[in-house]
C-alpha positions as CSV (number, residue, x, y, z in Angstrom):
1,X,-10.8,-15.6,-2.0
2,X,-9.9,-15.1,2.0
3,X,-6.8,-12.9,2.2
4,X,-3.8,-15.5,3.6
5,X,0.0,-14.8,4.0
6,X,2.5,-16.0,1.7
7,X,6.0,-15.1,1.1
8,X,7.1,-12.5,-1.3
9,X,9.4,-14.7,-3.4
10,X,6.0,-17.3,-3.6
11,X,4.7,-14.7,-6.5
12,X,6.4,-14.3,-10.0
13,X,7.8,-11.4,-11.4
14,X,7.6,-9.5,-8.3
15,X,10.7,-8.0,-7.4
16,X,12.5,-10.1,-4.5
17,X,12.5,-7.6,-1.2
18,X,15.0,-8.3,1.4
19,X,14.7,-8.6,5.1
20,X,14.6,-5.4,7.2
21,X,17.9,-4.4,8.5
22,X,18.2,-2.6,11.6
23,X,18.4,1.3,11.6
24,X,21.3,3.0,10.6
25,X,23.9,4.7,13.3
26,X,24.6,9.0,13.1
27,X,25.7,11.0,15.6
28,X,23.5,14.2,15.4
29,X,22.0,15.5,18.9
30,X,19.3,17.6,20.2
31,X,21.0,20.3,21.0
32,X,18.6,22.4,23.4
33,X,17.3,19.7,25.3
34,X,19.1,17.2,27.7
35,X,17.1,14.1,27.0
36,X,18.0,14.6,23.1
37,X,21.7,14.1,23.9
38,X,22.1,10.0,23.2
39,X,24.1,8.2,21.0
40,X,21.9,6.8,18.0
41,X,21.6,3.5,19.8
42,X,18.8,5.1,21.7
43,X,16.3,5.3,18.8
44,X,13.4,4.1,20.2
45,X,11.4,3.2,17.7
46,X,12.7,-0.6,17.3
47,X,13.4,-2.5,13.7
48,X,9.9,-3.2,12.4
49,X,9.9,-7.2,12.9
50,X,6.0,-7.1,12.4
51,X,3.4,-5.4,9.6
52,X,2.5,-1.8,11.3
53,X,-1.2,-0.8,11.3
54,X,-1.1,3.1,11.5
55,X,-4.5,5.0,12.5
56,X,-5.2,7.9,10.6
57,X,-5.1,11.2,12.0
58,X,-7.1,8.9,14.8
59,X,-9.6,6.1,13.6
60,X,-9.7,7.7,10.2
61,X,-10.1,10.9,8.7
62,X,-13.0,12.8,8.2
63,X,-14.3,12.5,4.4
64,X,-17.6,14.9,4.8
65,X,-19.3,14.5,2.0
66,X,-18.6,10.8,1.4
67,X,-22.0,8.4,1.4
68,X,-19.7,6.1,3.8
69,X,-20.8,6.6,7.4
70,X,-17.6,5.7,8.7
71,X,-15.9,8.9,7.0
72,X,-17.7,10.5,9.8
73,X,-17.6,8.3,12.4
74,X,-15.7,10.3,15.0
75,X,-14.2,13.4,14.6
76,X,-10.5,13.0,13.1
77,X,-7.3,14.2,15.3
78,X,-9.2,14.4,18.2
79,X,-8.7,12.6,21.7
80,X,-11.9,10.4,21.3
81,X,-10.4,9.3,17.8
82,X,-7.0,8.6,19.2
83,X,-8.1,6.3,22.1
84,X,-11.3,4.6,19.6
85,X,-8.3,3.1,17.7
86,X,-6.5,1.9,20.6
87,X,-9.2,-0.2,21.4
88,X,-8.3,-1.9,17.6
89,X,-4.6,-2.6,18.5
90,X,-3.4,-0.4,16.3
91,X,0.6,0.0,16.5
92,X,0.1,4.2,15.7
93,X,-2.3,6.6,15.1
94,X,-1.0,9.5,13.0
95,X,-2.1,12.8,13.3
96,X,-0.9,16.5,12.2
97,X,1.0,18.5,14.8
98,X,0.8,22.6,13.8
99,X,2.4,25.5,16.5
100,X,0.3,28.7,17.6
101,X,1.1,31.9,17.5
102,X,1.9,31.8,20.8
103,X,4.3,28.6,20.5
104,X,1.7,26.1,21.7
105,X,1.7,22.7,19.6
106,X,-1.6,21.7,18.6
107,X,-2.9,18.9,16.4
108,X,-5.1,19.8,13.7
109,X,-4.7,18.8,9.8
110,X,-5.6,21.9,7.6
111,X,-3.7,25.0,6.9
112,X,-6.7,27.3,7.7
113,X,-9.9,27.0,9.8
114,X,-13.1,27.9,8.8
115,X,-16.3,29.3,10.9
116,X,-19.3,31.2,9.6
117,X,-21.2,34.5,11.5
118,X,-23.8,36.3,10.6
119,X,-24.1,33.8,7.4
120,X,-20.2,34.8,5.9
121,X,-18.1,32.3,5.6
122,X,-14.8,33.7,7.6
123,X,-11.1,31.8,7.2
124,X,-8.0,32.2,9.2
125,X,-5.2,30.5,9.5
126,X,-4.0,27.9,12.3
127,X,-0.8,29.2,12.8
128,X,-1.7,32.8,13.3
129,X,-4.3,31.9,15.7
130,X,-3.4,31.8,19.4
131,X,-4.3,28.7,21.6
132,X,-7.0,30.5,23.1
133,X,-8.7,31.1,20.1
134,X,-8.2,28.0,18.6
135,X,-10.0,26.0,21.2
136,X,-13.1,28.2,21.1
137,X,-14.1,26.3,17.4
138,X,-16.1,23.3,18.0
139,X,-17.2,21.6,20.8
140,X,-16.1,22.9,23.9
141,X,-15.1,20.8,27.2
142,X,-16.7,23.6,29.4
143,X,-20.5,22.6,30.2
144,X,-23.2,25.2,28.9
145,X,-20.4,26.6,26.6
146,X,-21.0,26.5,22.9
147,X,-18.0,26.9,20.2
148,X,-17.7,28.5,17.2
149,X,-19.2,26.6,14.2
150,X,-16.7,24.5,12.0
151,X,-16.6,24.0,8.6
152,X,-14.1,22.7,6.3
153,X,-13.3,23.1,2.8
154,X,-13.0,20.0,-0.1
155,X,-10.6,20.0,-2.7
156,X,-12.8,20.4,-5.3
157,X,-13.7,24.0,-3.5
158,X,-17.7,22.6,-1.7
159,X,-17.8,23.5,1.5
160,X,-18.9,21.3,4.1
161,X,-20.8,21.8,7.6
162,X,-18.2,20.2,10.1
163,X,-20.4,17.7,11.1
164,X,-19.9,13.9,12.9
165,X,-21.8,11.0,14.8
166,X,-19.1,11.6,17.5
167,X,-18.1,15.1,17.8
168,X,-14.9,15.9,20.4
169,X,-12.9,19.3,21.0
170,X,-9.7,19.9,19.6
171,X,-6.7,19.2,21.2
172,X,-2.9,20.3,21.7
173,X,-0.3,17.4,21.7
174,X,0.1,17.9,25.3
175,X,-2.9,16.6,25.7
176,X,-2.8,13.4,23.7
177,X,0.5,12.7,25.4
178,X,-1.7,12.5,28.9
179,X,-5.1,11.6,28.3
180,X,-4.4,8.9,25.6
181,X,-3.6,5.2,26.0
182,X,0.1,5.5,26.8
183,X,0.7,2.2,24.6
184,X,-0.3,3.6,21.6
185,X,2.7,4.8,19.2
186,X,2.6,8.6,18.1
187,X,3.1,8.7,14.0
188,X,3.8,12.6,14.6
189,X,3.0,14.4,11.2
190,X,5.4,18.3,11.1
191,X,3.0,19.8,9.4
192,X,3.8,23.1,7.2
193,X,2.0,25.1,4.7
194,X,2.6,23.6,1.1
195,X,2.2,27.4,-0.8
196,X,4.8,28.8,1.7
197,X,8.6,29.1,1.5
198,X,9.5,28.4,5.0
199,X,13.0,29.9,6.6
200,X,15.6,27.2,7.9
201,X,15.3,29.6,11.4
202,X,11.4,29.3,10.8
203,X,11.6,25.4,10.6
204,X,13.9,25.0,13.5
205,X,11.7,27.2,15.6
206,X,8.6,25.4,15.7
207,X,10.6,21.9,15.6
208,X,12.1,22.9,19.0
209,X,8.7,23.8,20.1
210,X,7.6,20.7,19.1
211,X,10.5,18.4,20.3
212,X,10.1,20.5,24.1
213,X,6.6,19.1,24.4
214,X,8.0,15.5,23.0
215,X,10.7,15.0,25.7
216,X,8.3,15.9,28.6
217,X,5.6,14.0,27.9
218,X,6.3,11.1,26.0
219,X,7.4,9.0,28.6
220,X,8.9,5.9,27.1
221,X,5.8,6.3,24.1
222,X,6.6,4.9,20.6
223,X,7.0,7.7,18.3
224,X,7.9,8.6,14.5
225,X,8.2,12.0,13.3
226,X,7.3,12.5,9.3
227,X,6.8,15.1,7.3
228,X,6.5,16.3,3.6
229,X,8.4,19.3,4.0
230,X,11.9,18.2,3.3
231,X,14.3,20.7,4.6
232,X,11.9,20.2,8.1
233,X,12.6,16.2,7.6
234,X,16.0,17.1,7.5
235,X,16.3,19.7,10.9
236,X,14.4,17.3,12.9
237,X,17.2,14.5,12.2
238,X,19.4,16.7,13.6
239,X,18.2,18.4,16.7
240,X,17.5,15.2,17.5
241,X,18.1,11.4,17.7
242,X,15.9,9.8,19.8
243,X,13.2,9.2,17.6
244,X,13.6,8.1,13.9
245,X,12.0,10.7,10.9
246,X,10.6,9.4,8.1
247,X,9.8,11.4,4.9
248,X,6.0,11.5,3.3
249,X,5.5,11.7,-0.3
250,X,2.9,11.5,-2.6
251,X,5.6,9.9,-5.2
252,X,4.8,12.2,-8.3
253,X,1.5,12.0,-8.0
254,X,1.9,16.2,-8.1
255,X,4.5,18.2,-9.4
256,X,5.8,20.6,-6.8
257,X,8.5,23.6,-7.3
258,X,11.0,21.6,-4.8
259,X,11.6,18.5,-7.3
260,X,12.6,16.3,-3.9
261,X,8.8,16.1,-3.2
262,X,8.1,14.7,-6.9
263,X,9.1,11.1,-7.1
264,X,10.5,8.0,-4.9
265,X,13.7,8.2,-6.3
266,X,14.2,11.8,-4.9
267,X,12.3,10.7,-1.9
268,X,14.8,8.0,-1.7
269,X,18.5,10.3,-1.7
270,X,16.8,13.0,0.5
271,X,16.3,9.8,3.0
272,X,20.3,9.0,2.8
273,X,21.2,12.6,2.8
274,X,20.3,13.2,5.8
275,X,20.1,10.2,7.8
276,X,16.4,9.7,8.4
277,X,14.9,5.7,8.9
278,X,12.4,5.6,6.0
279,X,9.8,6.2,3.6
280,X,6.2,7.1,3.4
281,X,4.4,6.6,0.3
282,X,1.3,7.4,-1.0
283,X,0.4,3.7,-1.9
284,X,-0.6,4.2,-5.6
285,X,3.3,5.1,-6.3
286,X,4.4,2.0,-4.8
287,X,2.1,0.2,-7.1
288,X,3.4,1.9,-10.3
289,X,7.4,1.4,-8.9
290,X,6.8,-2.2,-7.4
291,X,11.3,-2.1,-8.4
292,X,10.9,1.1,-6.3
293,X,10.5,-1.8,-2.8
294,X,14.1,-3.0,-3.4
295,X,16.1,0.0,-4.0
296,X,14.0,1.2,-0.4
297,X,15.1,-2.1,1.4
298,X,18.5,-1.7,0.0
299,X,19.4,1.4,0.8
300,X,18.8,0.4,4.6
301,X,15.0,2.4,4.4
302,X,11.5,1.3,5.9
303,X,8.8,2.1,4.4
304,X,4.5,2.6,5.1
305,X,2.2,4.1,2.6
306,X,-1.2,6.0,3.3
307,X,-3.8,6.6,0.9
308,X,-7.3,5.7,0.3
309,X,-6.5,2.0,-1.1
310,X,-5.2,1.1,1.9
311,X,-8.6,0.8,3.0
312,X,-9.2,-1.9,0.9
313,X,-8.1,-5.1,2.3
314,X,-6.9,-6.7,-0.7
315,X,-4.5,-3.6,-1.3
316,X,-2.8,-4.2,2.2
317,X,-2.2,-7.9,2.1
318,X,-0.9,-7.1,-1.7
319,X,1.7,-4.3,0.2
320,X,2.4,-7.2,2.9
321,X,3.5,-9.7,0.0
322,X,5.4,-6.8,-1.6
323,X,7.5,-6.2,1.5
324,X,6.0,-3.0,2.6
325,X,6.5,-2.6,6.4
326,X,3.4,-0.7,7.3
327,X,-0.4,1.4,6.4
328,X,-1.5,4.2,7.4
329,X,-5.7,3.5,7.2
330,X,-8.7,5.3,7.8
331,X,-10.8,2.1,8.3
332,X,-9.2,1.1,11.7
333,X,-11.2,-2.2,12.3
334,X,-11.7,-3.7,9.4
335,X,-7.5,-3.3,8.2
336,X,-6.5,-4.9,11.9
337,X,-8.8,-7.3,11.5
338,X,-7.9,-8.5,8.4
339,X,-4.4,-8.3,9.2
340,X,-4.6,-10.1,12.5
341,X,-6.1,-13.1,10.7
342,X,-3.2,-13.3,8.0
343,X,-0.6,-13.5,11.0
344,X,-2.5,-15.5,12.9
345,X,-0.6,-19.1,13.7
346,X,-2.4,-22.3,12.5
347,X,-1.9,-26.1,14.4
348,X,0.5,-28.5,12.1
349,X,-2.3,-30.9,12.1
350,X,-4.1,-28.6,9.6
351,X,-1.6,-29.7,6.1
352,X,-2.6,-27.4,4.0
353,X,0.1,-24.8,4.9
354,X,3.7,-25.4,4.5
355,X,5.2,-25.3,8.0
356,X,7.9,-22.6,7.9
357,X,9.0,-22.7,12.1
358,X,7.5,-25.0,14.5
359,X,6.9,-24.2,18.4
360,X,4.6,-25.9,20.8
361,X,2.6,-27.2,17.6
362,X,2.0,-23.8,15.4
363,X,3.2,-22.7,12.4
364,X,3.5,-19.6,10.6
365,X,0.5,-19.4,8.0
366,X,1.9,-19.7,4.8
367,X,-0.9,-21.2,2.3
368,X,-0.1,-23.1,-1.2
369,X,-1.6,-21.0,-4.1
370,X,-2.5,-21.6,-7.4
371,X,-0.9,-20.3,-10.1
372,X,-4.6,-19.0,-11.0
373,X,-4.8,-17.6,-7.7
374,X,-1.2,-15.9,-8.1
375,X,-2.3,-14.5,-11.0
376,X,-5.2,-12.6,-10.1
377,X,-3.2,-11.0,-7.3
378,X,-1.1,-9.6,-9.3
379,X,-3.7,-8.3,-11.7
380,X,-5.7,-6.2,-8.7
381,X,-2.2,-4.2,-8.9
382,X,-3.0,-2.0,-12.2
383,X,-7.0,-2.4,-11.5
384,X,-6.1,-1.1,-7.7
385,X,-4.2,2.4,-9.1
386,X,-7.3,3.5,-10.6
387,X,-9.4,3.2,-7.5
């Protein structure tokens, strides 16, 4: 069966999920930095009036020992990745945003990096590193120069040679803001060290470091700021109001010491306790908590998911029916192109859609289903969670 739009309140027994209402007003201000002092009007990260297709950490993350060649494609947060899914029309490309020891923002996903010399395995972490010595891993820009070897560990402990079709150096987020397409939106991931309890003076620190590069490069550039750490989700909506902050959770897939991090519902007060503009969900919550959409919508929050089912097709146009506003995917092309077909506008002479608004002869796709085909949509949701 092709994936095709239809409307949310087309399919029984799914909760009913309202329009998206525009962002909420709050006063708070970047403090330190002139172009952080505007009324929350100036958000610029508009209502979402369209289904957001999110790159991530790029044109997808790098999955080393997967058997699927397009796990290691490219190499993940890197400028080549970044400007390989602009070519897609992606809305954003997410990627993780850590600061140097010597205050320099750089854009890398793990907590610690690993090389090998003299055939030991040796392990040090980002944020002690300076920037000098973080560039040297890798490729290097520098003809005739080689880098240090990179490896990276799984989460079931193997240990994998660093290894892709398309290699690149790493980067800083200065550098993405110039040398990447400036249409493409920044999903801007504030990322801290789960295992460590970070200072409030700590977390304001490198946010400032963080927001100085922002304002001097972004340059009229979408961006969203998210995070799992929620007392950081929290600083950034107030030293600033430009750009809105959305909070990332896993949705109790985990149980973490800080019970705001362990289900939706917490996810959900944090969000309204501090003013930020939405959610991000791991997507296999959102299949559990379907009744989790509405009490989002109605408390005024977006909300995008990430996870590996969104790189099923099926599993996105299932989030488009359920009112989800956005995925964050590793398979860039593919997800755009199936998304670009569902939105796509058909001629009224072709009757079998129901014409929803007419202009200059096109219609909004909006297909009649059977009740057959309803119902196996809504049985992929279960089927989908153990993916």
């Amino acid at each position: 069966m092709a994936l095709k739009a239809i409307h949310v309140s087309d399919v029984p027994h799914l909760d009913h999920v309202p329009e998206n209402a525009a962002f909420p007003v709050y006063s708070t201000q970047f403090k330190n930095h002139p172009k952080g002092n505007k009324d929350a009007n100036s958000l610029s990260f508009k209502p979402i009036n369209k289904f957001q297709v999110i790159g991530h950490r790029g044109n997808g993350m790098n999955k080393l020992c997967s058997s699927d060649p397009r796990m290691k494609a490219i190499k993940e947060n890197s400028l080549q990745s970044f400007n390989a899914a602009a070519a897609f029309d992606v809305d954003f490309v997410e990627f993780d945003v850590q600061v140097t020891k010597d205050d320099i923002p750089i854009i890398f996903h793990d907590d610690f990096i690993l090389t090998e010399e003299n055939g030991t395995l040796l392990e040090r972490k980002v944020t002690e590193l300076t920037l000098a010595d973080f560039l040297c891993y890798g490729p290097q820009r520098e003809p005739g120069t080689v880098g240090k070897s990179l490896f990276r560990k799984t989460k079931d402990g193997r240990i994998c040679n660093w290894k892709v079709e398309n290699d690149d150096s790493l980067c800083t987020l200065q550098e993405a803001f110039q040398k990447v397409d400036s249409c493409l939106g920044f999903n801007i991931e504030l990322k801290f060290d789960d295992y460590i309890d970070h200072q409030e003076e700590e977390i304001v620190q490198v946010l400032q470091i963080i927001l100085q590069v922002v304002y001097e490069y972004a340059n009229g550039r979408p961006i969203i700021f998210s995070t799992f750490q929620p007392d950081a989700a929290g600083v950034i909506r107030k030293l600033q109001n430009t750009y809105p902050v959305f909070f990332l959770t896993d949705g109790g897939s985990e149980v973490y010491k800080d019970v705001r991090r362990n289900s939706l519902d917490e996810a959900i007060k944090l969000c309204l306790a501090n003013g930020l503009q939405g959610i991000v969900s791991e997507v296999k919550a959102i299949f559990r908590n379907p009744g989790e959409i509405t009490r989002i919508k109605e408390s005024n929050l977006l909300l995008m998911t990430y996870g590996q089912l969104n790189n099923v097709q099926e599993a996105v146009y299932l989030q488009h029916l359920m009112g989800v506003d956005g995925v964050i995917v590793d398979f860039v092309k593919e997800i755009v192109e199936a998304i670009t077909d569902i939105m796509k506008p058909i001629t009224v002479s072709e009757d079998e859609y129901v014409s929803e608004e007419k202009e200059e002869k096109e219609v909004i796709r909006r297909p009649k289903f059977s009740q057959h085909e309803l119902a196996f949509l809504l049985k992929l949701i279960p089927n989908l969670i153990l993916y």
